[in-house]
C-alpha positions as CSV (number, residue, x, y, z in Angstrom):
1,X,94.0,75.0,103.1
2,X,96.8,75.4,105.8
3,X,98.7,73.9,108.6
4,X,96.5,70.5,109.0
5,X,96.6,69.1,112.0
6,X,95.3,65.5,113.7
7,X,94.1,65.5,117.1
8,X,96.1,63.4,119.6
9,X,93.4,60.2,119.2
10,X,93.9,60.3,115.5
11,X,90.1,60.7,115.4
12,X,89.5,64.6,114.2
13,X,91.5,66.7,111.5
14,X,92.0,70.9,112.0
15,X,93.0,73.1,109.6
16,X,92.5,76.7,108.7
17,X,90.4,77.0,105.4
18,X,91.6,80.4,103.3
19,X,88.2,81.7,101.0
20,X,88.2,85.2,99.5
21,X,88.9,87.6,102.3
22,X,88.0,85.0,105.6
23,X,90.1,82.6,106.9
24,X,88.3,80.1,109.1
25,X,89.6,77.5,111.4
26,X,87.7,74.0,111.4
27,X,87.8,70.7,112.7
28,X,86.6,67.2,111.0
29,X,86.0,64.1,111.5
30,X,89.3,61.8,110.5
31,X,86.7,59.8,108.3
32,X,85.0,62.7,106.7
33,X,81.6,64.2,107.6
34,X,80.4,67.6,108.3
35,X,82.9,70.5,108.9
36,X,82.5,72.6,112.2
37,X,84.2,76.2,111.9
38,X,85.9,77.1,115.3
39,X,86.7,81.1,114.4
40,X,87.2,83.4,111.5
41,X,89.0,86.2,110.7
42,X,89.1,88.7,108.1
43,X,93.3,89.0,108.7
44,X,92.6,92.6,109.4
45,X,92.2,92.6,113.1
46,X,94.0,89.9,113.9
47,X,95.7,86.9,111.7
48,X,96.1,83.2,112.7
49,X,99.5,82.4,113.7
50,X,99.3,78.9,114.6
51,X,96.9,76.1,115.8
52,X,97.7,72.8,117.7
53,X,95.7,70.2,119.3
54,X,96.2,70.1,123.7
55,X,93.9,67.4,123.7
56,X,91.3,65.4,122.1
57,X,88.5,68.3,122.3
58,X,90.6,71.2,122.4
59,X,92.9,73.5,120.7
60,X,95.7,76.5,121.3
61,X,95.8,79.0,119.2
62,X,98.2,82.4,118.8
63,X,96.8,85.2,117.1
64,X,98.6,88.0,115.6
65,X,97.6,91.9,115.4
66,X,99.2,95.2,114.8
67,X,99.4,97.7,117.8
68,X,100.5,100.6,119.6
69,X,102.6,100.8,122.9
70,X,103.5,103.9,124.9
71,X,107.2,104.3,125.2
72,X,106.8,107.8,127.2
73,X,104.3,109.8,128.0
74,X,103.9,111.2,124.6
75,X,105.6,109.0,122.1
76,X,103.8,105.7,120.8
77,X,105.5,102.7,119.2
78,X,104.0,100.2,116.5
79,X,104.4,96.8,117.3
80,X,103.0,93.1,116.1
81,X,101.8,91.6,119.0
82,X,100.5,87.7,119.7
83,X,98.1,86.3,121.9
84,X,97.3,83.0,123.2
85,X,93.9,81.7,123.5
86,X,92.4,78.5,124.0
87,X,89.3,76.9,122.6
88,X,87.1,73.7,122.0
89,X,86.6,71.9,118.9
90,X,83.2,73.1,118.2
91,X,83.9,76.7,119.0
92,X,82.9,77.0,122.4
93,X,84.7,77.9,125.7
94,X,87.1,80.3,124.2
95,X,89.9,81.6,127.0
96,X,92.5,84.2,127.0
97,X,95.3,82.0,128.5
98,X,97.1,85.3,129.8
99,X,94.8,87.0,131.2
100,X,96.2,90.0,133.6
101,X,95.1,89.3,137.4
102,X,92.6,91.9,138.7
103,X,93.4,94.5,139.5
104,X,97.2,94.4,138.7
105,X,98.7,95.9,135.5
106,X,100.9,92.4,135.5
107,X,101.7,91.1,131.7
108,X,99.3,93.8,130.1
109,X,102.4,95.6,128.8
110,X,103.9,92.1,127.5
111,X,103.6,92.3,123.5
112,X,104.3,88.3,122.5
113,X,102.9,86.0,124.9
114,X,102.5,82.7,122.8
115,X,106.0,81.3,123.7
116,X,104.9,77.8,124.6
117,X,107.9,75.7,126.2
118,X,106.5,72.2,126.8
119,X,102.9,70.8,125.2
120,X,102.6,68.1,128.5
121,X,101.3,66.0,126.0
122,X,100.9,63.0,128.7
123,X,99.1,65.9,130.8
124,X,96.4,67.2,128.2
125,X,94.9,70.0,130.7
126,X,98.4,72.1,130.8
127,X,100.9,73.8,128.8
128,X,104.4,75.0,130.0
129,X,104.6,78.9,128.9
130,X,107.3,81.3,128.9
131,X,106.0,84.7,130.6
132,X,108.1,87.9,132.1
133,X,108.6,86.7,136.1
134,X,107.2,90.0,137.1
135,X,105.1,93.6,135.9
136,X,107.6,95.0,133.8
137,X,110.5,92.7,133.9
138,X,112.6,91.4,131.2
139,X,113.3,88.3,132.6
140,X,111.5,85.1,131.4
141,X,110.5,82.4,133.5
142,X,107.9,79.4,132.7
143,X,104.5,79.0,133.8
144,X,102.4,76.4,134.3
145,X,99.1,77.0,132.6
146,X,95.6,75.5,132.9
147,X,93.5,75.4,129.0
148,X,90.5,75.2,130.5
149,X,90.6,78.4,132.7
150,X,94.0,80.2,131.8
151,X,95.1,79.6,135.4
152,X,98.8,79.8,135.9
153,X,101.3,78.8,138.7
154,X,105.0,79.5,138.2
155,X,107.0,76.3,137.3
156,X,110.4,77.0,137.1
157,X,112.8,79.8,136.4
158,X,114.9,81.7,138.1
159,X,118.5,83.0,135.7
160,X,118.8,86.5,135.5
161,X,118.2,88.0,132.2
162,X,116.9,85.1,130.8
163,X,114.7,85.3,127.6
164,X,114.1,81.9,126.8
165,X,114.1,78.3,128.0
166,X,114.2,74.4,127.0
167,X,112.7,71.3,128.4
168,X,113.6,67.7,128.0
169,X,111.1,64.9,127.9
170,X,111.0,64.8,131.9
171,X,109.6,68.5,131.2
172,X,112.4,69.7,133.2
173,X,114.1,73.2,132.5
174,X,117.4,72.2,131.6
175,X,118.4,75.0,128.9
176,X,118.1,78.8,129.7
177,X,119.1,81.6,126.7
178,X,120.1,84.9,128.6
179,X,120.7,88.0,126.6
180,X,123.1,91.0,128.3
181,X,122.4,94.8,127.9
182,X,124.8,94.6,125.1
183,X,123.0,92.3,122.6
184,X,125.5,89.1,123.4
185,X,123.6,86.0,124.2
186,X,124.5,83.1,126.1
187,X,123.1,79.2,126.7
188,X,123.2,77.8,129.7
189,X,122.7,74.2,130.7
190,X,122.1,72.3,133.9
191,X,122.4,68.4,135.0
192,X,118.5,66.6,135.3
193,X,118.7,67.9,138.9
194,X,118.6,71.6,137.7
195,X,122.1,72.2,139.7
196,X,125.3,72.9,137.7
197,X,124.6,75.4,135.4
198,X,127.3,76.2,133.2
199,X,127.7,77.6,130.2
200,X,127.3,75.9,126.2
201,X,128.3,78.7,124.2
202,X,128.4,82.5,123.8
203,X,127.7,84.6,120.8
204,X,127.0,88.0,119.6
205,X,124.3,88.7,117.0
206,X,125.1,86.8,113.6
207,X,128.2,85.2,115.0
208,X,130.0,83.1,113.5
209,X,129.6,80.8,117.2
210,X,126.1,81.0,116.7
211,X,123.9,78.5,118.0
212,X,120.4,77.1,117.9
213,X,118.9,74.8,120.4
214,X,116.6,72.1,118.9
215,X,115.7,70.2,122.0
216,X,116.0,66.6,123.5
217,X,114.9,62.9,122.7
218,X,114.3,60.5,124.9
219,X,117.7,61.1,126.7
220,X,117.8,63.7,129.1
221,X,121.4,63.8,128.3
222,X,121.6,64.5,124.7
223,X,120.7,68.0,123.6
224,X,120.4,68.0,119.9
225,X,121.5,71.7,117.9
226,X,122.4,73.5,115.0
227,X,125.7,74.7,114.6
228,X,128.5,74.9,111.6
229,X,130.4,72.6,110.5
230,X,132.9,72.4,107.9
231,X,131.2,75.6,107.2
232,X,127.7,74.5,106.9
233,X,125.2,74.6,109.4
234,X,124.6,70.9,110.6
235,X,122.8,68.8,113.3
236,X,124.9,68.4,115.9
237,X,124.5,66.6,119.5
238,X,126.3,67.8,123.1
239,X,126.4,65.1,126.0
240,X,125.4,67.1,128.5
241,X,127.5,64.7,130.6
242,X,130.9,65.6,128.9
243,X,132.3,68.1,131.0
244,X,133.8,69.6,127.7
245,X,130.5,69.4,126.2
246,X,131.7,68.7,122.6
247,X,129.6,68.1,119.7
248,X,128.8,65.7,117.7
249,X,127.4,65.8,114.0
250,X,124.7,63.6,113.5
251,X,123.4,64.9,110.0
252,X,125.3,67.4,108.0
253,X,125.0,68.2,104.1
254,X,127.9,69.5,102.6
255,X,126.5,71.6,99.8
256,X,123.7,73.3,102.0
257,X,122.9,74.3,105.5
258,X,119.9,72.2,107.3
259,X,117.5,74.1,109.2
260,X,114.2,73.4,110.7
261,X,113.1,71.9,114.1
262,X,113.1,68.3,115.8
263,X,110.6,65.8,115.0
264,X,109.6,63.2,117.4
265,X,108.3,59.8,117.7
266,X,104.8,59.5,119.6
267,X,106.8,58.3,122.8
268,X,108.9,61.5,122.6
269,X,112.0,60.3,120.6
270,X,113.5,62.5,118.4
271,X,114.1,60.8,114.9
272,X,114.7,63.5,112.1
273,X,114.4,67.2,111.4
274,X,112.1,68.8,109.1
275,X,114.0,71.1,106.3
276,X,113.4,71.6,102.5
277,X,116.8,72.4,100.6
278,X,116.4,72.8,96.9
279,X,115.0,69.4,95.9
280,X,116.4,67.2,98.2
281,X,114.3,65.1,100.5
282,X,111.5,67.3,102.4
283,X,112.7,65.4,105.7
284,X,115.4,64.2,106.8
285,X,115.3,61.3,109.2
286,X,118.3,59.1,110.9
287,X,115.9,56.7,112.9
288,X,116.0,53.7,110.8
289,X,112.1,53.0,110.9
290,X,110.9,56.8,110.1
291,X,113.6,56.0,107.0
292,X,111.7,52.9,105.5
293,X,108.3,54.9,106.5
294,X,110.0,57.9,104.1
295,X,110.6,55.1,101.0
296,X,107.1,53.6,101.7
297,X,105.4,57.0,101.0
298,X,108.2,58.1,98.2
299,X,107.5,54.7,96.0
300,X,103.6,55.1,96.6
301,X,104.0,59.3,95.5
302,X,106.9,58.6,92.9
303,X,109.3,62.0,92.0
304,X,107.3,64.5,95.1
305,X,107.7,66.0,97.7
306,X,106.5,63.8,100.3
307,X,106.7,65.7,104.1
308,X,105.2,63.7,106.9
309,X,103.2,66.2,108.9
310,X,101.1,65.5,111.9
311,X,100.5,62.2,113.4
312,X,98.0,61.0,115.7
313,X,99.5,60.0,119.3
314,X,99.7,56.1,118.5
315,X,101.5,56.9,115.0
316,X,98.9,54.9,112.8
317,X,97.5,58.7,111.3
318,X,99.5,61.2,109.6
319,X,98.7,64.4,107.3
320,X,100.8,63.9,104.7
321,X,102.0,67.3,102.5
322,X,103.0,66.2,98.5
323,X,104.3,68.4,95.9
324,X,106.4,69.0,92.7
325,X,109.1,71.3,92.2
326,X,107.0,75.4,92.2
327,X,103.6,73.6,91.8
328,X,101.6,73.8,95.0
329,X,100.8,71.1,97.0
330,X,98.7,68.1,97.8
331,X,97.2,67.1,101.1
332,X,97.0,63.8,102.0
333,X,95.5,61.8,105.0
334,X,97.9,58.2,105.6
335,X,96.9,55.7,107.8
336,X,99.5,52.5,109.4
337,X,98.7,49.4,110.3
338,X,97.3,45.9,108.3
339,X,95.6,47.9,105.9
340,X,98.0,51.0,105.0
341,X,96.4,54.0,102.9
342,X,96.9,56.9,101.4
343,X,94.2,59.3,100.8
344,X,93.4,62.8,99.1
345,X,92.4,65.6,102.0
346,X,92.8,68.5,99.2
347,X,94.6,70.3,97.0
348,X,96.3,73.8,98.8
349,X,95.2,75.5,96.3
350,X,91.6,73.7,94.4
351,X,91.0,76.4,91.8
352,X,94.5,76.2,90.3
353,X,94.8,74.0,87.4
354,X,98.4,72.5,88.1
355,X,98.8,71.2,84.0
356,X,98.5,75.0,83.7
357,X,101.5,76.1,85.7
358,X,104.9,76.8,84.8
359,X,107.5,74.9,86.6
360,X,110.9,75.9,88.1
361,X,114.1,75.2,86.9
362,X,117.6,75.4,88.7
363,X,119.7,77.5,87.6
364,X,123.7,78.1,88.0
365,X,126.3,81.1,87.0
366,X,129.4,83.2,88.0
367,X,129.4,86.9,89.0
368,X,131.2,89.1,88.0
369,X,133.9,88.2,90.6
370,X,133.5,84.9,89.7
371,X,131.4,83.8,93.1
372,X,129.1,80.8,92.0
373,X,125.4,81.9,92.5
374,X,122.3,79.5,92.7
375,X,118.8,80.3,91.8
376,X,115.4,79.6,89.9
377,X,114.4,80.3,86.0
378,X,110.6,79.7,85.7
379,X,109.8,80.5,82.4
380,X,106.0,80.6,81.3
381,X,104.4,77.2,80.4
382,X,105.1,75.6,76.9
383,X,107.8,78.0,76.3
384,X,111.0,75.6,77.1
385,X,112.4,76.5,74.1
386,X,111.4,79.9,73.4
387,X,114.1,82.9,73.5
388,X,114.0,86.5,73.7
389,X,111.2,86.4,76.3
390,X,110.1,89.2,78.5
391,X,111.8,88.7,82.0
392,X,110.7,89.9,85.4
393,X,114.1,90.2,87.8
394,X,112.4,88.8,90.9
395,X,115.0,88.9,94.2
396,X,113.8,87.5,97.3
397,X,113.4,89.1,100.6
398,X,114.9,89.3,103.8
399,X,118.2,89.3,102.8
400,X,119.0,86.3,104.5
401,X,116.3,83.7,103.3
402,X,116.1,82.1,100.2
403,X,114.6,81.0,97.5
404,X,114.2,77.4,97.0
405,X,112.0,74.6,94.7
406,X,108.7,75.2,96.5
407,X,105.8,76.5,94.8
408,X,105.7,80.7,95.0
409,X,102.3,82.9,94.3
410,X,103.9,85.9,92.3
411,X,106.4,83.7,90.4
412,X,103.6,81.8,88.9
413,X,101.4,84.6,89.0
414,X,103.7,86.7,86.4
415,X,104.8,83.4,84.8
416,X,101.0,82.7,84.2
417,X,100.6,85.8,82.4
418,X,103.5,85.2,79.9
419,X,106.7,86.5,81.5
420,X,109.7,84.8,82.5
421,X,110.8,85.1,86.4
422,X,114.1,84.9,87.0
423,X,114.9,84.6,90.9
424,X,118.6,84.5,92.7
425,X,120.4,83.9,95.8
426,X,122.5,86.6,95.8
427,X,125.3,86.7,98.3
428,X,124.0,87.9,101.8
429,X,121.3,84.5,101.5
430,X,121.3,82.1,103.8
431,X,121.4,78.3,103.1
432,X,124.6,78.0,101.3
433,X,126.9,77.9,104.5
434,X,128.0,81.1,106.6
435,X,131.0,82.4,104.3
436,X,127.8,82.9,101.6
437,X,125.6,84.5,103.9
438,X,128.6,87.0,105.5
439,X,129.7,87.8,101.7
440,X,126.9,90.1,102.4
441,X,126.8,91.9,105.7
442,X,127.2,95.8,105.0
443,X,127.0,95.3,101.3
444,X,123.4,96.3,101.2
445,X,123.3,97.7,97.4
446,X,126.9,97.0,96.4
447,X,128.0,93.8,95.6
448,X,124.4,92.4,96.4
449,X,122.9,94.0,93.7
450,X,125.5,93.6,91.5
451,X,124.8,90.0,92.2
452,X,121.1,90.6,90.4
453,X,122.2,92.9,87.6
454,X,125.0,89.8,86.7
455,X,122.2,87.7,86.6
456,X,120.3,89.7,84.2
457,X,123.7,90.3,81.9
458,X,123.7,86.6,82.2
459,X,120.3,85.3,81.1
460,X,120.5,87.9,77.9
461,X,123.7,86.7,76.8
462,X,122.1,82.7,76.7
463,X,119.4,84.6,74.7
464,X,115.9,84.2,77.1
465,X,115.8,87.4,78.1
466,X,114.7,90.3,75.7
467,X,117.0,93.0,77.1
468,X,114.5,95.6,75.7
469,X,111.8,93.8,78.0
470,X,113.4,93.9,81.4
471,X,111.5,94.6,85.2
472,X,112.5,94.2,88.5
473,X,109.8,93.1,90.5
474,X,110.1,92.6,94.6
475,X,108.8,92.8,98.0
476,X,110.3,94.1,101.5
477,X,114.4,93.5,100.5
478,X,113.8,92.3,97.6
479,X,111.4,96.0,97.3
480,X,114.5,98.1,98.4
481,X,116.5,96.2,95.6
482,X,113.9,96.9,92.9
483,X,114.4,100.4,94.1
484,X,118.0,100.3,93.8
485,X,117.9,98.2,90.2
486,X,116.6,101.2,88.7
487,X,119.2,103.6,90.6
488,X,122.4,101.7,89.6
489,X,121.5,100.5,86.6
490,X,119.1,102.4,84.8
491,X,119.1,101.5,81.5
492,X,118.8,97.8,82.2
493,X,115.2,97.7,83.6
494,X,112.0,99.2,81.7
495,X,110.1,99.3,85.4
496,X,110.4,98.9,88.7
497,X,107.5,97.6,91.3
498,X,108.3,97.3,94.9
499,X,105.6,95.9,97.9
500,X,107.1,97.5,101.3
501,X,110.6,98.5,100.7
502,X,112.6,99.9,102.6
503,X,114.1,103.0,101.2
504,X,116.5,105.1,103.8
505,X,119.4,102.8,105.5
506,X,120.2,105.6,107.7
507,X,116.7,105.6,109.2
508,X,116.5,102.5,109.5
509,X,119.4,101.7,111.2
510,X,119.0,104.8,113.2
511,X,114.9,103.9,114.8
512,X,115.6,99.8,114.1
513,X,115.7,97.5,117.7
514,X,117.0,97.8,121.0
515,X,120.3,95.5,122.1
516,X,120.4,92.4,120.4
517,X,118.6,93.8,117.7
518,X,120.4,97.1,117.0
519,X,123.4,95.2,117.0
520,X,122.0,92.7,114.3
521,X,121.3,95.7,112.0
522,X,124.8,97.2,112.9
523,X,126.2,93.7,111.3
524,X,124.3,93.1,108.8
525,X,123.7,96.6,107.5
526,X,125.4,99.6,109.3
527,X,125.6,101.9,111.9
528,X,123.3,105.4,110.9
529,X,126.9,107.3,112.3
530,X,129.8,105.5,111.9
531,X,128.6,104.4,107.9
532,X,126.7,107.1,107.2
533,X,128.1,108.0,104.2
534,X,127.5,104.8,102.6
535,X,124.4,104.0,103.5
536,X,123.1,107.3,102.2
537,X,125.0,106.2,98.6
538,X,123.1,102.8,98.6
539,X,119.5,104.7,99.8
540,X,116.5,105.0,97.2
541,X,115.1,107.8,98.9
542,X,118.3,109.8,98.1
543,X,118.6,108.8,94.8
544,X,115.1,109.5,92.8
545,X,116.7,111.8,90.7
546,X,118.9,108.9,89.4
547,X,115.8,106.9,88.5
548,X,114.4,106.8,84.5
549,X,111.6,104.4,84.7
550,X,107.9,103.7,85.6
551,X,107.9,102.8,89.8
552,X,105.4,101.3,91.7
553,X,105.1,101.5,95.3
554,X,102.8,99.7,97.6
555,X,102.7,99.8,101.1
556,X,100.7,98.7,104.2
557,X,100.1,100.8,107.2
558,X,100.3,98.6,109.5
559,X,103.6,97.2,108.6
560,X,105.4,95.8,111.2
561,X,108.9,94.9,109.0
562,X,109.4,97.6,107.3
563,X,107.7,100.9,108.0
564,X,105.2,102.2,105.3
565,X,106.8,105.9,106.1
566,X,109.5,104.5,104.1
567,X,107.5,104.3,101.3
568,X,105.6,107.9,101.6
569,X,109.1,109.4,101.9
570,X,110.1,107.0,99.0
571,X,107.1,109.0,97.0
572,X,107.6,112.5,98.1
573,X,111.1,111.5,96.5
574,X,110.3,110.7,93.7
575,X,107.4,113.6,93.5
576,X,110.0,116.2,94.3
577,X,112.3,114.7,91.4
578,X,109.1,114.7,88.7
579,X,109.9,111.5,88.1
580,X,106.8,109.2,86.9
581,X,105.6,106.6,90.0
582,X,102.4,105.8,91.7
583,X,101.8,105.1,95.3
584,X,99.3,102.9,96.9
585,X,98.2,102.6,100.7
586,X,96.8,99.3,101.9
587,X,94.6,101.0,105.2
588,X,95.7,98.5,108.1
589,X,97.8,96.1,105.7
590,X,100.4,94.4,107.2
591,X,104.0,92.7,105.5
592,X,102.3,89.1,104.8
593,X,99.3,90.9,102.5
594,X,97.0,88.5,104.3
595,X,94.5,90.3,103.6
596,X,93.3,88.9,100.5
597,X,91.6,91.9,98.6
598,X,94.7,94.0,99.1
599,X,96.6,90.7,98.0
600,X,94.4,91.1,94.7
601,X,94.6,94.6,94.3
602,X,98.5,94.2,94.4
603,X,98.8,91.1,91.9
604,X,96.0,93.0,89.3
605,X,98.1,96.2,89.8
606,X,101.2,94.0,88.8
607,X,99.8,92.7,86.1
608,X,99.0,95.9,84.7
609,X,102.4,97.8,85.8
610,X,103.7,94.6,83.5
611,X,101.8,95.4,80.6
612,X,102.4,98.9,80.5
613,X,106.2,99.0,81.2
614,X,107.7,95.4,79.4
615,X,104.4,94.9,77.0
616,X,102.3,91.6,77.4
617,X,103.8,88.5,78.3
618,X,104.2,85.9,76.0
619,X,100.8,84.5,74.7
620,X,100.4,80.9,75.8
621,X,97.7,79.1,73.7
């Protein structure tokens, strides 16, 4: 079960139900009862993005699908598109909310068109959507749309090259991103009158002036954002009224960077933001009365997780999300009021016995330069104190993301079946403040990986790895690195098992993005001329020869993150090299694997890629 959600009356649940290869969205009764499915999906033509209640009958819902889109007359380009429709409780009335007009070509060539501004929750018959202003235009303007018939009116608008907008709780525009032909982006904001534009901040792809609107409260004048400080990514808030429209930090944490969005009161006051950083509380709040409500839950759900989901429009109903460190979580529905209660919705996961899993455990050490790296040991259950285990090298993808406490499928998949999982936040991950994160711009298999082979070197030297019994396991980046492990250090892995990695740096920084974009990869990984030479050193595909061990390769063709030609030329490679891989082809996969039998095909292959390269894993009795 995923992404609960409580109608604005507090009187009916939603949630999308995951079983064998269907996913199904359904709405309850609050109180229990029978359960109506709304639509399914097999996550091959399309996948469920997102859900959320408009009002008390009906719901919005993005979908996501792979596609095609002419770029000339004879070249096609893959893209991941997203619609937005709209549909009642029981299933019926379902409406494409942009629909092209009749007999005009207007928004058909428009990929991503689930952008919704403003919910109007005092409305319930409208949402506020951000649409091109015109056939073929780049410039985004917001639209007033009717979820009943899909009926749209422009609202407001009107900067050039704009690509995205804000509202405050007045549902006024009063924040417009614009993005030049160069990449560079700007935010622009305007006085509640919508006159006196001026400008908040500029920034070029992962600058260190980057910015990130959160949105209002109840005061039109305070725009709440993320930005650094003290090198940290904090909460900050800009009185919109200051001509000098300095910031102000209203929640930081010094060892970690805070991310997430706003969350509001029912009355529209924002109160807290919604972030999960490596143990710490699953929300954090500054609003004295969402605080005690926090300590309420935490001393009725001792040493959890406790994240305060959806809540009904009068605040007495909440979905409640509760959890231990790398176990999955509990759902729970909470009611307020002279009779307060907590009750069990469902487990995320039913069929997992949690007594059964292993648990994560922090973990600490120095490169080899001596930079402090963070990460996760999980090592298989009952075997605290065992040494000399078999250890599965499992980096995260991305680069930047991270891995934190919460619970994670292939790590207690492979932990399950006997083998510890080491997993690390090499430099390059984000989270630990931007010095951390730019450590690893352009050092795409240099000091990155190094960062992961250290980590290895480190975990054999405190005796609980068996340096005989060594993989590298990953998936997307963390694929490319598994790649790479076996490259650059060859005799310290036994195999190497990679879901969708990318394998050539100069193609990918030659075919990746326009603007913005192509100047993201530029920073963060190279440019195909100007670096050539080292991006072809740090690319698999060049390298097979290099390679000793076993390699898996897995790969979707209807990737949308990283191209599965990657992975055929990957395999020709390694074919051309005789050196010993197999390659297998998920027909219309995508980068999630939410397809669930190709899911299980690619966790049974592991398994068995596991046995055969590092042995069993430790037998748990």
């Amino acid at each position: 079960m995923q992404q609960v959600a409580i109608s604005p009356n507090g009187e009916r649940i939603a949630a999308i139900i995951n079983n064998g290869s269907t996913s199904t969205l359904v709405t309850r009764a609050f109180a229990g009862g029978p359960v109506q499915t709304v639509t399914s999906t097999d996550n091959l033509e399309f996948i469920f993005q997102w859900f959320r209640w408009v009002n008390n009958d009906r719901l919005v819902l993005s979908l996501r699908f792979p596609a095609k889109r002419m770029i000339n007359f004879v070249q096609s380009q893959p893209t991941m598109e997203t619609r937005l429709v709209a549909v009642n409780a029981d299933g019926s009335q379902l409406v494409n909310l942009v629909k092209a007009k009749v007999g005009s070509n207007e928004l058909r060539w428009v990929s991503n068109q689930d952008r919704v501004i403003d919910w109007l929750p005092e409305d319930g018959k409208h949402i506020l959507l951000r649409l091109p202003n015109s056939e073929r235009s780049y410039t985004r303007v917001i639209y007033k749309v009717n979820v009943d018939t899909g009926e749209r009116k422009f609202y407001a608008g009107g900067r050039p090259e704009a690509i995205d907008w804000v509202t405050d709780s007045q549902h006024r525009a009063r924040v417009a991103m614009t993005m030049s032909e160069e990449g560079d982006y700007t935010i622009w904001v305007c006085d509640t009158d919508g006159n006196n534009w001026r400008i908040l901040r500029s920034f070029g792809p992962l600058s260190q002036r980057s910015l990130a609107v959160l949105g209002f409260g109840l005061d039109p004048h305070q725009l709440y954002v993320l930005a650094e400080h003290k090198g940290m990514t904090a909460v900050q808030v800009v009185d919109l009224r200051d001509p000098s429209l300095a910031m102000n930090v209203k929640l930081s944490d010094e060892r970690y960077d805070l991310d997430g969005s706003l969350i509001h009161d029912p009355k529209g006051e924002a109160v807290g933001i919604n972030t999960t950083r490596l143990g710490d509380s699953s929300i954090y709040f500054w609003d004295p009365r969402y605080k005690e409500w926090q300590k309420a839950i935490d001393e009725a759900l001792p040493q959890r997780f406790n994240q305060i989901g959806s809540v009904s429009a009068n605040g007495l109903r909440y979905v409640l999300r509760s959890s231990k460190v790398g176990l999955p979580g509990t759902l729970y529905l909470g009611e307020e009021g002279d009779n307060p209660s907590i009750k069990t919705l469902a487990p995320l996961y039913p069929e997992l016995n949690l007594q059964a899993l292993a648990s994560k455990r922090p973990i600490q050490f120095k490169a080899r330069d001596g930079l402090t790296l963070h990460g996760y040991l999980t090592l298989p259950h009952g075997s605290q104190k065992d040494k000399a285990l078999p250890l599965v090298l499992f980096p995260h993808g991305g680069p930047q993301a991270d891995d934190g406490p919460e619970f994670d499928e292939w790590v207690s998949f492979m932990a399950d079946r006997g083998y510890a999982v080491l997993q690390v936040n090499f430099r390059g991950s984000t989270g630990y403040g931007r010095a951390f994160m730019e450590a690893g711009l352009r050092r795409w298999g240099l000091e990155m990986q190094d960062d992961l082979s250290d980590a290895v070197a480190e975990f054999i030297k405190r005796g609980i790895a068996d340096p005989a019994r060594v993989a590298i396991v990953g998936a997307s980046y963390g694929g490319y690195a598994a790649l790479m492990g076996a490259i650059k250090t060859p005799s310290l892995f036994k195999g190497a098992f990679a879901f969708a990695p990318v394998t050539d740096l100069v193609e990918l920084t030659e075919n990746e993005g326009q603007d913005s974009s192509k100047e993201a990869v530029r920073r963060q990984i190279g440019h195909y001329r100007d670096d050539r030479e080292r991006l072809l050193a740090t690319s698999p595909r060049h390298h097979a020869d290099k390679i000793q061990i076993p390699v898996y390769l897995i790969h979707g063709t209807h990737d949308r993150q990283a191209d599965y030609r990657h992975s055929v030329l990957m395999a020709e490679a390694l074919k051309t090299a005789g050196k010993p891989h197999e390659f297998v082809t998920l027909e219309n996969g995508d980068h999630q694997l939410s397809h669930y039998p190709y899911r299980l095909r690619l966790f049974g292959d592991l398994e068995k890629f596991l046995t055969k390269t590092i042995g069993p894993g430790r037998t748990v009795s």
